[in-house]
C-alpha positions as a Markdown table, in Angstrom:
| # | Residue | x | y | z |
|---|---|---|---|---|
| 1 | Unk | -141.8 | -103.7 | 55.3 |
| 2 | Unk | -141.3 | -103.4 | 51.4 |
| 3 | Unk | -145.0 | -103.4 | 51.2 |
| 4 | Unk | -145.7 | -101.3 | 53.6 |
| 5 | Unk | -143.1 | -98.3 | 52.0 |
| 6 | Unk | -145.1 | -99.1 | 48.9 |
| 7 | Unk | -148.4 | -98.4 | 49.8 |
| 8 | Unk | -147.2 | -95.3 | 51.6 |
| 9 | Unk | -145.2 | -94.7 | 48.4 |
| 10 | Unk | -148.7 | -95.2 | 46.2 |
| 11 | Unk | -150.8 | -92.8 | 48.5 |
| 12 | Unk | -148.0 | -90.0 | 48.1 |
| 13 | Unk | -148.2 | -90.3 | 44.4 |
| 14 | Unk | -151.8 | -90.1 | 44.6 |
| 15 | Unk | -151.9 | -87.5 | 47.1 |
| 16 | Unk | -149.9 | -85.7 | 45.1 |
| 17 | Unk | -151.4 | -85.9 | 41.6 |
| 18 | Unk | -154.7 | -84.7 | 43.9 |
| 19 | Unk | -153.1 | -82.0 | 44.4 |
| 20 | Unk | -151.9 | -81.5 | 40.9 |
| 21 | Unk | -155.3 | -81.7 | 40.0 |
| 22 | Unk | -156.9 | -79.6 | 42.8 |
| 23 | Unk | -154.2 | -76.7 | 41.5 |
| 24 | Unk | -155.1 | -77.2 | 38.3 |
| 25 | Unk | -159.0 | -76.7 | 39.0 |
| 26 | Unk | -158.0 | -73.6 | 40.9 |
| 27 | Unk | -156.0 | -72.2 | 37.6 |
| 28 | Unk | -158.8 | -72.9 | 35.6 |
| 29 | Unk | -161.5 | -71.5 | 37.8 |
| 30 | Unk | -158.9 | -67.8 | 38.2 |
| 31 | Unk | -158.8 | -67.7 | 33.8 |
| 32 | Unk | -162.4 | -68.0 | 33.8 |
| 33 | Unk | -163.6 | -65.5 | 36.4 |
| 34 | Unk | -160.2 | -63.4 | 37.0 |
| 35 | Unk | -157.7 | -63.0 | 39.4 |
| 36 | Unk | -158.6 | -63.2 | 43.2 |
| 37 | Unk | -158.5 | -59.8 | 45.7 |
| 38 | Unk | -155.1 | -59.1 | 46.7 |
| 39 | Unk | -155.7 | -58.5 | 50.2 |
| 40 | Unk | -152.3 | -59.3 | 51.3 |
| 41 | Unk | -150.6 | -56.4 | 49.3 |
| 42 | Unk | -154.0 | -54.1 | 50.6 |
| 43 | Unk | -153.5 | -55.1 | 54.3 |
| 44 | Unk | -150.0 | -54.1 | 54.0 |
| 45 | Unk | -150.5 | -50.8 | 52.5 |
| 46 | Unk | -153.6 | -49.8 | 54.5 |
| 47 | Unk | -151.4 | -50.8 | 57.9 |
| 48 | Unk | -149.1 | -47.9 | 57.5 |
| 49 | Unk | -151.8 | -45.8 | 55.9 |
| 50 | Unk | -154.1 | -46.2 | 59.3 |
| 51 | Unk | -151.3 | -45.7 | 61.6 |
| 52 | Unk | -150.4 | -42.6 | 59.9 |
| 53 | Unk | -153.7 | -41.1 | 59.9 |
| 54 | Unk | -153.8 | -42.1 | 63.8 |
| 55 | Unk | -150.6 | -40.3 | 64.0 |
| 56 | Unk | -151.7 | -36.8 | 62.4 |
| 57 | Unk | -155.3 | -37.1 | 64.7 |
| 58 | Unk | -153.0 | -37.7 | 67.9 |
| 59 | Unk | -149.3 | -36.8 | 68.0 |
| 60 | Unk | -149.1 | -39.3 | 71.3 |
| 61 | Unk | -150.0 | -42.7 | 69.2 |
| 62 | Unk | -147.8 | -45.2 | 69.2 |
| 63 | Unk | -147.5 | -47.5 | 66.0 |
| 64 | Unk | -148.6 | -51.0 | 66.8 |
| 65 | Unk | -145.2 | -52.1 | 66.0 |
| 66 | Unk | -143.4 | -51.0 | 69.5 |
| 67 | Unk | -147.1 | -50.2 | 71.3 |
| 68 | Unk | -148.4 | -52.8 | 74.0 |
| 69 | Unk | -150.2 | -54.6 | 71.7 |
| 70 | Unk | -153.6 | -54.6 | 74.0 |
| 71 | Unk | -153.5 | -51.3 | 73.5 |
| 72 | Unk | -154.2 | -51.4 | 69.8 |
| 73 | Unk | -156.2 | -54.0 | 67.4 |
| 74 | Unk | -156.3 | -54.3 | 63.4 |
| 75 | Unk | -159.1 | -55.8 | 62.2 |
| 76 | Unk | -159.4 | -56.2 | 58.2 |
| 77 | Unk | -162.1 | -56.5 | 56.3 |
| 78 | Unk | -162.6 | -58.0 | 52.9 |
| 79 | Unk | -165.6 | -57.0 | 50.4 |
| 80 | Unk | -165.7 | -58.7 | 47.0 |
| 81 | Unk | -168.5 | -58.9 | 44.5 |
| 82 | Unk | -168.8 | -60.2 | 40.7 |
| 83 | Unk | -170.8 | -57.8 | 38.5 |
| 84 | Unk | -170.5 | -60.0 | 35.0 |
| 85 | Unk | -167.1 | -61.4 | 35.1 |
| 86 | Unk | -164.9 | -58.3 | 36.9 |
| 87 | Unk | -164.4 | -59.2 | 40.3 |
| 88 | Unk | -164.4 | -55.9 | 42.8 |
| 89 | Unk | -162.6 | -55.9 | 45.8 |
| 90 | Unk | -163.1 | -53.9 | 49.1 |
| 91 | Unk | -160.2 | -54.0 | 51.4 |
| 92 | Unk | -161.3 | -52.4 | 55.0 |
| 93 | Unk | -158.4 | -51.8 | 57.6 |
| 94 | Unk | -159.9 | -50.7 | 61.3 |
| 95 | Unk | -157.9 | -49.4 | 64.1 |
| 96 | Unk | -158.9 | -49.5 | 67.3 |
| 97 | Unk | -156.8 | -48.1 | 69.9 |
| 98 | Unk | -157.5 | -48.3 | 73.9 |
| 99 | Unk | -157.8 | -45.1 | 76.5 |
| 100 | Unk | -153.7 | -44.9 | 77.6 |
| 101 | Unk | -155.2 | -42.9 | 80.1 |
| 102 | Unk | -152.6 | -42.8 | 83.4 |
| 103 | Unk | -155.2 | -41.3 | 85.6 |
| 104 | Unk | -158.1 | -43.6 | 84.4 |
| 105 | Unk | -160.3 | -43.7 | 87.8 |
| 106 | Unk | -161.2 | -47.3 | 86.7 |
| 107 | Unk | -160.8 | -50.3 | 84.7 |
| 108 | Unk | -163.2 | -49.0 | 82.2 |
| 109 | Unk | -161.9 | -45.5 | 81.3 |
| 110 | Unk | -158.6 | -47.5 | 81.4 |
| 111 | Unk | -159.8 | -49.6 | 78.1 |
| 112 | Unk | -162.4 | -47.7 | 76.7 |
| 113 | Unk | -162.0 | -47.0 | 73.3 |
| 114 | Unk | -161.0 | -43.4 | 72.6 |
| 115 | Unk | -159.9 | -43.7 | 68.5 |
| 116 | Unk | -161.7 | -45.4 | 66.2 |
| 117 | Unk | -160.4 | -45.4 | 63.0 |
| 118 | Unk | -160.7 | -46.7 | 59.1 |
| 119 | Unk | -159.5 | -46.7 | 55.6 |
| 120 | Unk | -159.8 | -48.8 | 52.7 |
| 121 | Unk | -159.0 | -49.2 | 49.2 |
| 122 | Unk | -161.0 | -51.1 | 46.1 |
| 123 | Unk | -160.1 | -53.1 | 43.1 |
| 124 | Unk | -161.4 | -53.6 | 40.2 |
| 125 | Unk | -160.0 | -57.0 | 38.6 |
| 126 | Unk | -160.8 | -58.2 | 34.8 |
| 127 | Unk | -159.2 | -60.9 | 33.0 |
| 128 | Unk | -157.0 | -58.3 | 30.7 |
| 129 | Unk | -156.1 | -56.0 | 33.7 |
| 130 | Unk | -156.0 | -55.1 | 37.8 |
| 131 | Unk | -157.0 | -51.7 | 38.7 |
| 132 | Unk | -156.4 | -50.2 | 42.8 |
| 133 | Unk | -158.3 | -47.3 | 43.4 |
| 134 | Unk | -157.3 | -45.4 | 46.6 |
| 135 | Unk | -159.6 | -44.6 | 49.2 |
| 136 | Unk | -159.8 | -42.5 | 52.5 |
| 137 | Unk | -159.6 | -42.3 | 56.5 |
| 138 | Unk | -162.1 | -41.9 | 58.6 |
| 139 | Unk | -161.9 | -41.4 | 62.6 |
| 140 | Unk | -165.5 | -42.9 | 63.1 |
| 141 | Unk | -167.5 | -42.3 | 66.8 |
| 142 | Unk | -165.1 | -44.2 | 69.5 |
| 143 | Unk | -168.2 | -45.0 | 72.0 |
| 144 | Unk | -169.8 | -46.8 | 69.2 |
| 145 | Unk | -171.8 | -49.5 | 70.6 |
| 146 | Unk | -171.8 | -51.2 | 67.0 |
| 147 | Unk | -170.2 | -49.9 | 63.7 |
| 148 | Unk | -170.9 | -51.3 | 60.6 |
| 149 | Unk | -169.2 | -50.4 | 56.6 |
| 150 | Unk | -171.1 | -51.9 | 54.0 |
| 151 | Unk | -169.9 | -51.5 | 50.2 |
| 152 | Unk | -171.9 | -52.3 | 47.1 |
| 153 | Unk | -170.7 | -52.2 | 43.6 |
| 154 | Unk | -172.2 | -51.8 | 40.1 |
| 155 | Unk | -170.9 | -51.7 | 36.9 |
| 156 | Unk | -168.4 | -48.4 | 37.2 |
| 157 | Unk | -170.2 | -47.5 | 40.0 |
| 158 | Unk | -169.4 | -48.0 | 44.6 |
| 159 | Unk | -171.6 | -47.1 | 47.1 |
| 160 | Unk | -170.1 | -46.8 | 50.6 |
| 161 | Unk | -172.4 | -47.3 | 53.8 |
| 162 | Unk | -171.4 | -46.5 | 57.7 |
| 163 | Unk | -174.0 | -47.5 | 60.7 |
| 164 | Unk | -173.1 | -47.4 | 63.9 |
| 165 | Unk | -175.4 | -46.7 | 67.4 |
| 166 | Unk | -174.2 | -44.7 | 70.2 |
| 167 | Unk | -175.8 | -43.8 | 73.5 |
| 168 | Unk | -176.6 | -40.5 | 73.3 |
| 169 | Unk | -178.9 | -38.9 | 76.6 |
| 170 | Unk | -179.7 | -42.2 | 78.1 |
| 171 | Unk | -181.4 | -43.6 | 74.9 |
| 172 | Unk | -179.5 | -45.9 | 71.6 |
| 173 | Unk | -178.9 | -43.7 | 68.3 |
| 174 | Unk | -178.7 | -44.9 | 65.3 |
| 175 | Unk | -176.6 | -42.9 | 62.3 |
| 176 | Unk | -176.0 | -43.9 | 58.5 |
| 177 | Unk | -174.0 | -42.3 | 56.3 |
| 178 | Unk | -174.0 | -43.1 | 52.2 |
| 179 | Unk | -171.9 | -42.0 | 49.7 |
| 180 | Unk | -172.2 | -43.2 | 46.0 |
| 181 | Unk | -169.4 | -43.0 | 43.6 |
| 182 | Unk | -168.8 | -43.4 | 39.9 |
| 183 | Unk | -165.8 | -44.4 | 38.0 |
| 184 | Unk | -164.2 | -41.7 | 35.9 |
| 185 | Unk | -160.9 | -43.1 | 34.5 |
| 186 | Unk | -158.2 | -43.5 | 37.2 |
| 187 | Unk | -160.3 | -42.4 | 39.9 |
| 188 | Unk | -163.6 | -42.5 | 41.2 |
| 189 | Unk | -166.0 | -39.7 | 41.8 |
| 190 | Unk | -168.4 | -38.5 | 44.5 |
| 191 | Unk | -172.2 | -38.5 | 43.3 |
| 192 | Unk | -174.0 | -37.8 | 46.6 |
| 193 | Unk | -173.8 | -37.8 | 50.2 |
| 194 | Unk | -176.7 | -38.7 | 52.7 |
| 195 | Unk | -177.0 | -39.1 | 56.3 |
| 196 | Unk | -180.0 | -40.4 | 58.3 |
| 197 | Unk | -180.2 | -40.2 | 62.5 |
| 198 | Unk | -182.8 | -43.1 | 63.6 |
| 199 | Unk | -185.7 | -43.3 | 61.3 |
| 200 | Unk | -185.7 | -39.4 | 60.3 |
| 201 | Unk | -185.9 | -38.2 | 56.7 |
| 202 | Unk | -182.2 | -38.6 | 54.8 |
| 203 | Unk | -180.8 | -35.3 | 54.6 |
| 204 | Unk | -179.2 | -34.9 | 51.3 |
| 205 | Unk | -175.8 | -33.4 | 52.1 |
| 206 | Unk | -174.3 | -33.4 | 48.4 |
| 207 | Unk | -175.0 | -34.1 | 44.9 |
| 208 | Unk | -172.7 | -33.7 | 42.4 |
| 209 | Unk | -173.9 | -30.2 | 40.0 |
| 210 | Unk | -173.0 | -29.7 | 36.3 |
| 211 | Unk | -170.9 | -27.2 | 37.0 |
| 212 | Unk | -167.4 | -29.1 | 36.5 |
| 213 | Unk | -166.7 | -29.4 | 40.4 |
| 214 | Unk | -165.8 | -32.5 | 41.3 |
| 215 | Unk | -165.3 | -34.2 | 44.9 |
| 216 | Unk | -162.6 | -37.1 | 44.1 |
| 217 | Unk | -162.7 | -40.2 | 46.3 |
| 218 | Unk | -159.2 | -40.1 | 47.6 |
| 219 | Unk | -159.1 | -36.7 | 48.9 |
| 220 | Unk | -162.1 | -37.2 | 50.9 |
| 221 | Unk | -161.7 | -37.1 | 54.7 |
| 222 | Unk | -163.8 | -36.5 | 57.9 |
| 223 | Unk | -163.3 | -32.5 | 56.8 |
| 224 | Unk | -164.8 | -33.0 | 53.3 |
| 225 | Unk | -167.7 | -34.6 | 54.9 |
| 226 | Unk | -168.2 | -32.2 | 57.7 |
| 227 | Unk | -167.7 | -29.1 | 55.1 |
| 228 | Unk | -170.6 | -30.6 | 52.9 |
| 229 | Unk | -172.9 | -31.5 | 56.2 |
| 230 | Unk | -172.6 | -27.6 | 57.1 |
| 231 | Unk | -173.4 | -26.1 | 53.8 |
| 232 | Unk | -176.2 | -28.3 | 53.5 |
| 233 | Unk | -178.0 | -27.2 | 57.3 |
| 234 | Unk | -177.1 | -23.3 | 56.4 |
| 235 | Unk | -179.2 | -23.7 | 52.5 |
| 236 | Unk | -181.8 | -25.2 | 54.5 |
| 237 | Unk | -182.0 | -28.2 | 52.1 |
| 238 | Unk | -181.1 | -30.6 | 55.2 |
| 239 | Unk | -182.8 | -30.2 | 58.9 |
| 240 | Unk | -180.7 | -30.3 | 62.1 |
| 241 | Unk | -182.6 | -33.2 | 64.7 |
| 242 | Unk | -184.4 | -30.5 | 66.4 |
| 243 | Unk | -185.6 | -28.7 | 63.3 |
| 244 | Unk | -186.9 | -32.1 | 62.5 |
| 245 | Unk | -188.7 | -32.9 | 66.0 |
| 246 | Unk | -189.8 | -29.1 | 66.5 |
| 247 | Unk | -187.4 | -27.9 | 69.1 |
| 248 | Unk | -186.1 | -25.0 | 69.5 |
């Protein structure tokens, strides 16, 4: 027995100096390349920050925290990329929330998707400081066979990319939208704004002038975008789809 509560006492020590040592490598490894993303703190903030977008689209919605939760999903996703030794972070909160449609005439309608939502925030981690930089909400297309957000950063520089494919008049659609943004102090800035349907020519929606304007990232939302779609189509310097394909 005494041996026995030994040996059991000898692999807890070393078990525990593994650890020790595992901890220690981890420490090491954070001074040398910087902090990790804080998700955590980012879920938490973009949960309320979703559910109160939801909330201003639709008066009806019901937070998750008292809905039927098959009703609603949260699905977060996490970006992060090393340019040199700063560490970005992209923190992606979706919501999806199902049809609470009474008179649904089938199971379908019943669950189909009728809001699809998402925000996100960035971070910008260095071994001197952490930086948050706020994003936006977008309600994205809620028959959306497939929706993607993509997010690639550069030195002082984010580019932010939406696909998703829809059934539109019996055939699959597919729609990209791009926005680039630089760093300008505090807050980042929109450069330009393209969107491409199926293989068509990118229509150039926005580039940022010299003219002092500026389109700031955090006060984008599906308004914004829309405002900059429409002045593009009535200059002419983007096509509509049946400009594009010759119909009238």
């Amino acid at each position: 027995m005494r041996k026995v509560i030994a040996k059991h006492g000898r692999i807890k020590m070393g078990l525990t100096r593994l650890s020790a040592l595992l901890g220690l490598l981890c420490f090491l490894a954070n001074v040398a390349w910087g902090v990790g993303c804080a998700y955590d703190s980012n879920s938490y903030d973009l949960d309320d920050k979703i559910e109160r977008f939801a909330q201003k689209l639709d008066s009806n919605f019901v937070p998750s925290a008292i809905a039927n939760p098959s009703k609603t999903a949260h699905i977060l996703e996490l970006n992060r990329t090393y340019v040199g030794k700063t560490l970005y972070c992209g923190v992606v909160m979706r919501l999806l929330v199902a049809n609470a449609n009474p008179y649904a005439h089938d199971a379908y309608e019943e669950h189909a998707i009728n809001m699809r939502l998402m925000c996100f925030n960035i971070t910008k981690n260095t071994l001197q400081r952490s930086q948050t930089f706020e994003g936006f909400c977008l309600s994205l297309y809620p028959a959306s066979k497939s929706s993607q957000i993509g997010m690639e950063f550069k030195k002082d520089a984010f580019v932010l990319e939406i696909e998703e494919s829809f059934i539109e008049c019996d055939s699959t659609t597919f729609k990209s939208q791009t926005l680039l943004f630089k760093q300008e102090g505090d807050r980042y800035v929109l450069q330009s704004y393209t969107g491409t349907i199926d293989n068509d020519d990118p229509d150039p929606f926005y580039r940022q002038k010299r003219d002092g304007k500026k389109i700031y990232m955090d006060a984008i939302d599906n308004g914004v975008l829309d405002t900059l779609e429409d002045h593009c189509y009535k200059k002419h310097d983007c096509q509509t789809w049946e400009e594009k394909h010759g119909i009238e």
